[in-house]
Every structure is written in structure tokens, then in C-alpha cells.
PATI-240375 format. One record per residue (C-alpha): x, y, z; residue number from 1; residue in three letters. Coordinates in nm, 2 decimals. Example, Ala and Ser with C-alpha at 12.3 -4.5 7.8 and 13.67 -1.06 7.14 Angstrom:
2
      x      y      z pos code
   1.23  -0.45   0.78   1  ala
   1.37  -0.11   0.71   2  ser
END
This chain:
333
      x      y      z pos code
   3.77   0.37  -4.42   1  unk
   3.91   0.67  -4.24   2  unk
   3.53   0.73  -4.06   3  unk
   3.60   0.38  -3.96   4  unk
   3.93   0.42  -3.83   5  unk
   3.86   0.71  -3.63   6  unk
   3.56   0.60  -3.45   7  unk
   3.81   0.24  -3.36   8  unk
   4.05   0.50  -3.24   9  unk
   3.76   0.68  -3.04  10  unk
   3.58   0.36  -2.88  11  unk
   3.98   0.23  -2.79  12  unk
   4.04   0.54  -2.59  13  unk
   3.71   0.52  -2.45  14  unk
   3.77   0.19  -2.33  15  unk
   4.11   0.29  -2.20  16  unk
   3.97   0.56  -2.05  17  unk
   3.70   0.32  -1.89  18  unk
   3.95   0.04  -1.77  19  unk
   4.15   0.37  -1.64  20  unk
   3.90   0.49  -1.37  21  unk
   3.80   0.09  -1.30  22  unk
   4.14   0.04  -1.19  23  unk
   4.20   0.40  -1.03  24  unk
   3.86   0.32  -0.82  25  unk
   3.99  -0.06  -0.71  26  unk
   4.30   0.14  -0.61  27  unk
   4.11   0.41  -0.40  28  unk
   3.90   0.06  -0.22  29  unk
   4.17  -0.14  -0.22  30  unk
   4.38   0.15  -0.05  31  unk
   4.09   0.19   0.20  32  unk
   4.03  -0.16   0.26  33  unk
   4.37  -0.23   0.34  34  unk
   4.38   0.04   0.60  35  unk
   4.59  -0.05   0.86  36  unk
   4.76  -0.26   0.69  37  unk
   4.95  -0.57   0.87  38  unk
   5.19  -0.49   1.12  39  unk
   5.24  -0.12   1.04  40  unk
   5.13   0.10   1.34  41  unk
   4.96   0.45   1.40  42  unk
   5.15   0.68   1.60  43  unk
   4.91   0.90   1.83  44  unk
   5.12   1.22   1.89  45  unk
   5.06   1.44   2.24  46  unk
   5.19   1.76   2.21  47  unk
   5.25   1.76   2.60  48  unk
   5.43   1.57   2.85  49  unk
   5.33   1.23   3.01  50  unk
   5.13   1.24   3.29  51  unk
   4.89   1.56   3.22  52  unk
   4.51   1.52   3.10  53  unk
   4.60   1.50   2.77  54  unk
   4.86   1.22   2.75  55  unk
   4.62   1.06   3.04  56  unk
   4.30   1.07   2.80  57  unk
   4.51   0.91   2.51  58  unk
   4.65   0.63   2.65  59  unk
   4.33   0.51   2.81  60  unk
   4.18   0.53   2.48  61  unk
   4.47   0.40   2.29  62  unk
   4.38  -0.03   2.36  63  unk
   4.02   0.06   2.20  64  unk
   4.17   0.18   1.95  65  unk
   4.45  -0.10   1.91  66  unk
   4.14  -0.33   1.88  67  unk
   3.90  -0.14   1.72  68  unk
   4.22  -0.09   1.38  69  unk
   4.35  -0.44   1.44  70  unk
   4.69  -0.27   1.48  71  unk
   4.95  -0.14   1.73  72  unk
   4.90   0.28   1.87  73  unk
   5.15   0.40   1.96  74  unk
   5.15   0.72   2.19  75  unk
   5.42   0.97   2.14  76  unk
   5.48   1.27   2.33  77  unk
   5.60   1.59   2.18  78  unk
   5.60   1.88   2.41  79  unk
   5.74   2.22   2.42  80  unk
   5.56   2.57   2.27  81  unk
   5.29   2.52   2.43  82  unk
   5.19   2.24   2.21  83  unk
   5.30   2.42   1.87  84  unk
   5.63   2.11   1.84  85  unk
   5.37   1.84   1.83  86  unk
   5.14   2.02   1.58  87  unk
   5.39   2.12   1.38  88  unk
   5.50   1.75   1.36  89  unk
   5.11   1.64   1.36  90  unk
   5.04   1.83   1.02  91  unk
   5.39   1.80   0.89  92  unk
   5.30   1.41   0.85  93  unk
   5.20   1.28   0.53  94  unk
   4.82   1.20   0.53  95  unk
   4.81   0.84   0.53  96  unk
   4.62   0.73   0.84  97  unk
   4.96   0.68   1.02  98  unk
   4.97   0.93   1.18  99  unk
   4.74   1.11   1.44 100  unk
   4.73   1.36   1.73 101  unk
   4.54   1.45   2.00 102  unk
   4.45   1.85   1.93 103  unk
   4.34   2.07   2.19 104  unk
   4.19   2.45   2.21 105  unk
   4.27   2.73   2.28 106  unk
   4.62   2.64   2.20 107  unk
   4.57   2.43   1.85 108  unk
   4.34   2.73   1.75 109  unk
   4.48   3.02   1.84 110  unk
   4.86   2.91   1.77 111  unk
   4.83   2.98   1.36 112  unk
   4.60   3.35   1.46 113  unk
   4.93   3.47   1.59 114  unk
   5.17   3.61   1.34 115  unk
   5.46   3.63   1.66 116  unk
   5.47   3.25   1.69 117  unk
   5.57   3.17   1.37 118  unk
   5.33   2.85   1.28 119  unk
   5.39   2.66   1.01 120  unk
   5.03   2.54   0.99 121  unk
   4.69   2.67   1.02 122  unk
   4.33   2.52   1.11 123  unk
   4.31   2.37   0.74 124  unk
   4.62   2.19   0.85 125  unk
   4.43   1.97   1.06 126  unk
   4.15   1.69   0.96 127  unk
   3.90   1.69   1.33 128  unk
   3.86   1.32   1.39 129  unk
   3.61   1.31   1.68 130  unk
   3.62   1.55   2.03 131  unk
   3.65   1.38   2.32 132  unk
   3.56   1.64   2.63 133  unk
   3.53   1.99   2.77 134  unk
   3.73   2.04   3.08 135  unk
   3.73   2.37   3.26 136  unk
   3.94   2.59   3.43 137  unk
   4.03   2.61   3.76 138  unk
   4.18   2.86   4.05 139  unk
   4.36   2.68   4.32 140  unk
   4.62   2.77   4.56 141  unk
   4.80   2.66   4.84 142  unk
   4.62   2.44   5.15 143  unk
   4.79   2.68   5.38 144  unk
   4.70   3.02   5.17 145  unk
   4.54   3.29   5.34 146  unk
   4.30   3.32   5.10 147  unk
   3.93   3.12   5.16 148  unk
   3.76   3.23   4.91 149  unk
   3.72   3.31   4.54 150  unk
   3.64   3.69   4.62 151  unk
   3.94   3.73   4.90 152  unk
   4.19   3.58   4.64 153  unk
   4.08   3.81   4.34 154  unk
   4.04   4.16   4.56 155  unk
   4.42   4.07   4.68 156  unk
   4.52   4.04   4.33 157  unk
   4.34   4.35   4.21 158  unk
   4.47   4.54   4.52 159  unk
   4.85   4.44   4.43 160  unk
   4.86   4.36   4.06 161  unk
   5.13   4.10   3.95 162  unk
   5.21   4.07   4.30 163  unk
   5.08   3.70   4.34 164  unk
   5.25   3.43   4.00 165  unk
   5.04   3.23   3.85 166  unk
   5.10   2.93   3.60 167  unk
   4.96   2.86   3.25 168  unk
   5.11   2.56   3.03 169  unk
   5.23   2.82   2.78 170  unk
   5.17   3.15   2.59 171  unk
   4.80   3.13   2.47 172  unk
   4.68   2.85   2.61 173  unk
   4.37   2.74   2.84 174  unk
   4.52   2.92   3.15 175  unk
   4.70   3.16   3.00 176  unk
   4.31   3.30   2.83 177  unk
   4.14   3.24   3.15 178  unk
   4.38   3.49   3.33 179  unk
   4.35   3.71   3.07 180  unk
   3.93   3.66   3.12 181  unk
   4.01   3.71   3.49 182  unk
   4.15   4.02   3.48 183  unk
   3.93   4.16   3.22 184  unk
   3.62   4.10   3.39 185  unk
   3.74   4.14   3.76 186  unk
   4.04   4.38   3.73 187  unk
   4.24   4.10   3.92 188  unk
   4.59   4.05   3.80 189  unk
   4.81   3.76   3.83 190  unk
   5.21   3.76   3.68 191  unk
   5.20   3.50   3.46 192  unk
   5.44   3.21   3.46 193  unk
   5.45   2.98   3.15 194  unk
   5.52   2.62   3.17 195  unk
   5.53   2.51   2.80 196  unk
   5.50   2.14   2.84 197  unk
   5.22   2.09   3.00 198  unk
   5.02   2.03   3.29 199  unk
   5.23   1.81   3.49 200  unk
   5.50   2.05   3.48 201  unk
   5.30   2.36   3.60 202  unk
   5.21   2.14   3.89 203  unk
   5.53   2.02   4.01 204  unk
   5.61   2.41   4.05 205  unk
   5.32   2.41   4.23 206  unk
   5.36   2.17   4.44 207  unk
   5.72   2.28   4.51 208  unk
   5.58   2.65   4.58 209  unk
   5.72   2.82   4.27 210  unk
   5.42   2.94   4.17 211  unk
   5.15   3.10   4.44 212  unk
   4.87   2.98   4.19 213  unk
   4.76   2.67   4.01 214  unk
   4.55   2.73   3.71 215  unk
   4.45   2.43   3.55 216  unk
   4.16   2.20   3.45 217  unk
   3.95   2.03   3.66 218  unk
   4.10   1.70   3.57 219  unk
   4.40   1.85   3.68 220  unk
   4.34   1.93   4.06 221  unk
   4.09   1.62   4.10 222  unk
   4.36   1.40   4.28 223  unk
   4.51   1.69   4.47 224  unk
   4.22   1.79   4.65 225  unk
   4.15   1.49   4.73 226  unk
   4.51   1.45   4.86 227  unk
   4.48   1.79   5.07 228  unk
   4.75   1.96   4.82 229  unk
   4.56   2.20   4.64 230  unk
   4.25   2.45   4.77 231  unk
   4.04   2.51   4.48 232  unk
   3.83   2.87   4.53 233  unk
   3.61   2.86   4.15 234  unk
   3.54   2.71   3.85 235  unk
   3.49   2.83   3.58 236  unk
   3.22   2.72   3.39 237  unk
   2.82   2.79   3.42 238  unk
   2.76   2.46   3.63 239  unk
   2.98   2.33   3.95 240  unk
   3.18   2.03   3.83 241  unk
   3.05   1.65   3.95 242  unk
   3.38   1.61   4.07 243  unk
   3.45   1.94   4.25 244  unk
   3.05   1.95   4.40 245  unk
   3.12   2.18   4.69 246  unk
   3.38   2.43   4.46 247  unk
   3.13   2.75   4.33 248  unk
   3.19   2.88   3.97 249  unk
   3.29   3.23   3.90 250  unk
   2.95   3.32   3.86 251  unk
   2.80   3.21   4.20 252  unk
   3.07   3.45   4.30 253  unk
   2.96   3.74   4.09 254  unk
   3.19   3.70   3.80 255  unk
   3.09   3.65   3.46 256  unk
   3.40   3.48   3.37 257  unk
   3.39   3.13   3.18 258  unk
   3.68   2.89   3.04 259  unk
   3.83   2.56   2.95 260  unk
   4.00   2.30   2.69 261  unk
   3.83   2.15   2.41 262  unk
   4.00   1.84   2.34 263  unk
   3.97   1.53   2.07 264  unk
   4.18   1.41   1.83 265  unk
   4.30   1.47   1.44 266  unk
   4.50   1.38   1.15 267  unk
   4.68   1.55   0.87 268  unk
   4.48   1.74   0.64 269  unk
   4.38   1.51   0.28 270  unk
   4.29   1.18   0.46 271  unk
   4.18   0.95   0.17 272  unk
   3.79   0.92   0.27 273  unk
   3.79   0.56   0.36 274  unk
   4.07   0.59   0.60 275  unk
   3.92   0.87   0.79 276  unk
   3.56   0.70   0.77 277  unk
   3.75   0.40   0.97 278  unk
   4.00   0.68   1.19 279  unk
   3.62   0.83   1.32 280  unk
   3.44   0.49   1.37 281  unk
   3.77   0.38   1.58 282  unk
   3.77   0.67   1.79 283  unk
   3.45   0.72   1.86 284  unk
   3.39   0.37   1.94 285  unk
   3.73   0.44   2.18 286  unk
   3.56   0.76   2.34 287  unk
   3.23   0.63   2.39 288  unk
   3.33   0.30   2.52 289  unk
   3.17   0.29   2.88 290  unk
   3.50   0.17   3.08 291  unk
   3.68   0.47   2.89 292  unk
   3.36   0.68   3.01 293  unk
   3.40   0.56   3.36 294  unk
   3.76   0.62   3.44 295  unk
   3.73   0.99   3.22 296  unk
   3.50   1.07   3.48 297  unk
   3.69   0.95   3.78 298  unk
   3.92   1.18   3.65 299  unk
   3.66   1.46   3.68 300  unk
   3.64   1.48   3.28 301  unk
   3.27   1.46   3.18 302  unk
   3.31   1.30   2.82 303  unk
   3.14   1.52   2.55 304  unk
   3.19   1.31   2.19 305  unk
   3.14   1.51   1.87 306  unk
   3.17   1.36   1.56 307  unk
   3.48   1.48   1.28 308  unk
   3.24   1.68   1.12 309  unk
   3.10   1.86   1.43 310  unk
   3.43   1.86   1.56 311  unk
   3.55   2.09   1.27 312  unk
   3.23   2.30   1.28 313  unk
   3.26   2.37   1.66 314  unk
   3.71   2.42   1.62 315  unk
   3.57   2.74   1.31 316  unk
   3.31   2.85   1.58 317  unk
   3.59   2.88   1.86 318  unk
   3.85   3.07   1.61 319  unk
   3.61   3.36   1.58 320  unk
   3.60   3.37   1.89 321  unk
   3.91   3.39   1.99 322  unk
   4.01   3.62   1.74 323  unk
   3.82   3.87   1.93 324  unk
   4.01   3.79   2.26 325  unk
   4.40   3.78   2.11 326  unk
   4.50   4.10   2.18 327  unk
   4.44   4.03   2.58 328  unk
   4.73   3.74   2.55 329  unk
   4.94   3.90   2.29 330  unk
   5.05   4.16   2.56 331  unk
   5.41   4.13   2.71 332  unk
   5.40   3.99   3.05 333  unk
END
């Protein structure tokens, strides 16, 4: 009588335990499936100003992605510490799918390496989605400048160091490692200038002559060549730009120098797997998307998709690295 008891106690919590998971896993599809659900919308946080590359690349793939998740993206912009606000609110979110953010390095990876900017998150904070492009640096200066040439510029600034400002769009960014690269390889040194939110605010200064030098991205001095406000002298990557043809790199000039921005997009660490399978599938579909392709490239930004998982594997790969270079921007200016 007891055995018999027992063993009805055993199969009812085995069958509790069985109905248990049933329902937990309808939860976990349901939760999925329901992903966006009706009339809630995703909030695509830009940890820079409007009107730079990076705000520029999200809202041309935002409508893709509007279509592609049946629901409303909206683009929010968060600048300030060089990018570090709209991380800290990025990974701050709760992991729902709700919430996303286009991240891009050096400054989403080097941010956390730095004890002396006090981040609240680090590169497990962060769930890669999908990369979007490489864009590389540039040296520009005035149309009037003296200087001609890549090799004038830099002896100049090697003859008189600091003597010549220079912007970045803040501590430990894109710019702010490529002068850092500059004057390690070349002995050139610029005085930098920090404009933490973002490329369109660098270039105002220098297009109002408050800085002698633009360093940016190629998508960034694409329209002001073409307007006659900017001189570009090199690029720095291994290959001249499409959109800057007749502009040499650093190393047709003789310097082994070579930078840029990584940029894609992320969510809060601990995405439920189904909402992150339809986050990727969304934003690759957004990146890829041929009229996205087209005007990326008018903007001189050669699209270069990885997948969230390649994505995370290549953001690791470019922490090492830059481990290795931190001292060179951790130096007072």
C-alpha cells in the first residue's frame, strides 16, 4: 500500500514536473513569437549627435528595419563621452529586444579597458547584432593651407610639435588612436582637441577654423571635398578609398600607419534566443538591402556585413589589440 503510494506520489511529480517544462517551453516560443509585439516600438540608440556617420547609417537603415519587425524604430541620440552616455544607457536596458544601439570601435571597445573613465559596463555588456562597415581615417585641412601634401603636413608637425590642433570626437576614439598612430610611426605631433559628441561637431570647428585639422572618416569629408571645404592629404588604410580615388594612403607616402571605425549594431547582453535570431535576420536584411548599399556608398562607406556572431569574434580580436596601444591615448594632452 505505501510502495503504491509512493510510486503515485513519484509519477504525479513527474507529470508536474513534465507539464512544468511544456508550459515553460510554450512560454519561451510564445515570448519569441510574439516578438515585437503590437504597437510597442524598438528604440535604436546613437551614442552621437544627428548628422554624423553614425546617426546617418541608422536612420537609413531604420525603415528596413520598421518593415522587416512589423513595428515602429525609433532613433535616439545620446551623445556626450565620447559615446560612453549612450552605452551606458544601451547596456543599462533590460534585454528585451526593445532596446538597441548602434556600437562602434575603438570607442565601444576601448571605453571599459580604461580604469580612468569609470564605465559601468564592459564588452560582455554588449550582445553584437550584425557589423555594418569599416570606414577609415582621414587627414584633412584647410583649402587654403599651405600644406599640399601628406609628407609637408607631417614634417611641419614633427618640426613644431603641438603647434598645429587637431580634432578627435573624444578621448579614445577613432581619431583620437589614429593621432596617437601618427605620431608613433612618424614622430609627427598634433595638440589634440576633443569634440565628445561626435563628428558633426568636430567639423563645424572645422569649418569655422577652430581647429587647423580635420581628422575623421572618410564618410565624413566625402561631401566637403566635393564642396571645396576640406583638402584631404592621406588615408589611412592599405587601399585608396572609391570615393576619395585620387587621395594616397599613408603608405604610398611612406608611412606604415593604418586606422578606422568598425561600426554595426547591438543589444543588451541576455537576449532571449528567438528575439535576437529575429534582431540579426532584421538587420542584416536592413544592411544588405541594395538601396541601403547604394546610398552607404555615395556616402563613401563601402558596406562590410558580419554576422552577430562574427561580429563578437572580430569586437574580442580588436580588444587585444588595443590593449596593446592604450597607453599611447591614456597620456595627458
Amino acid at each position: 500500500m505505501t510502495r503504491t503510494r509512493i510510486a503515485a506520489a513519484f509519477a504525479a511529480a513527474a507529470l508536474i514536473a513534465l507539464t512544468g517544462c511544456g508550459a515553460n517551453a510554450g512560454t519561451a516560443t510564445t515570448a519569441g513569437d510574439d516578438f515585437p509585439k503590437k504597437g510597442k516600438s524598438i528604440d535604436l540608440i546613437v551614442s552621437f549627435s544627428s548628422g554624423g556617420a553614425v546617426d546617418t547609417a541608422a536612420r537609413l537603415v531604420q525603415p528596413i528595419l520598421e518593415k522587416e519587425l512589423g513595428t515602429n524604430v525609433e532613433v535616439i541620440n545620446k551623445p556626450g563621452a565620447g559615446g560612453q552616455i549612450g552605452y551606458t544607457q544601451l547596456t543599462s536596458a533590460k534585454p528585451d529586444g526593445y532596446t538597441i544601439g548602434a556600437t562602434g570601435s575603438p570607442s565601444v571597445v576601448v571605453s571599459p579597458l580604461d580604469p580612468a573613465r569609470g564605465a559601468k559596463y564592459t564588452r560582455a555588456s554588449f550582445q553584437p547584432l550584425g557589423r555594418q562597415v569599416i570606414d577609415p581615417a582621414v587627414i584633412a585641412v584647410q583649402p587654403d593651407s599651405p600644406y599640399k601634401s601628406l609628407k609637408e603636413l607631417l614634417d611641419a608637425a614633427k618640426a613644431q610639435p603641438k603647434s598645429m590642433t587637431a580634432s578627435t570626437t573624444g578621448l579614445q576614439t577613432g581619431e583620437h588612436f589614429a593621432l596617437a598612430q601618427i605620431q608613433e610611426t612618424t614622430g609627427a605631433e598634433f595638440a589634440p582637441v576633443h569634440f565628445s559628441e561626435g563628428a558633426s561637431q568636430a567639423t563645424t570647428a572645422f569649418l569655422g577654423k577652430h581647429v587647423d585639422i580635420l581628422v575623421a572618416n572618410v564618410s565624413d569629408v566625402n561631401d566637403l571635398t566635393k564642396q571645396g571645404k576640406a583638402r584631404v592629404l592621406g588615408i589611412m588604410t592599405a587601399e585608396r578609398s572609391p570615393s576619395l580615388p585620387d587621395v594616397p594612403t599613408f603608405k604610398e607616402s611612406g608611412y606604415d600607419v593604418e586606422a578606422g571605425t568598425a561600426r554595426g549594431y547591438s543589444a543588451p547582453a541576455g537576449l532571449p534566443d528567438a528575439v535576437a535570431k529575429k534582431l540579426e535576420a532584421a538587420i542584416q536584411k536592413a544592411i544588405e538591402d541594395p538601396a541601403v548599399v547604394q546610398k552607404m556608398n555615395d556616402l563613401g562607406l563601402q558596406t562590410s556585413y558580419l554576422s552577430g556572431g562574427d561580429y563578437e569574434t572580430f569586437w574580442a580580436g580588436q580588444e587585444e589589440d588595443f590593449k596593446k596601444v592604450l597607453p599611447l591615448v591614456q597620456k595627458k594632452d
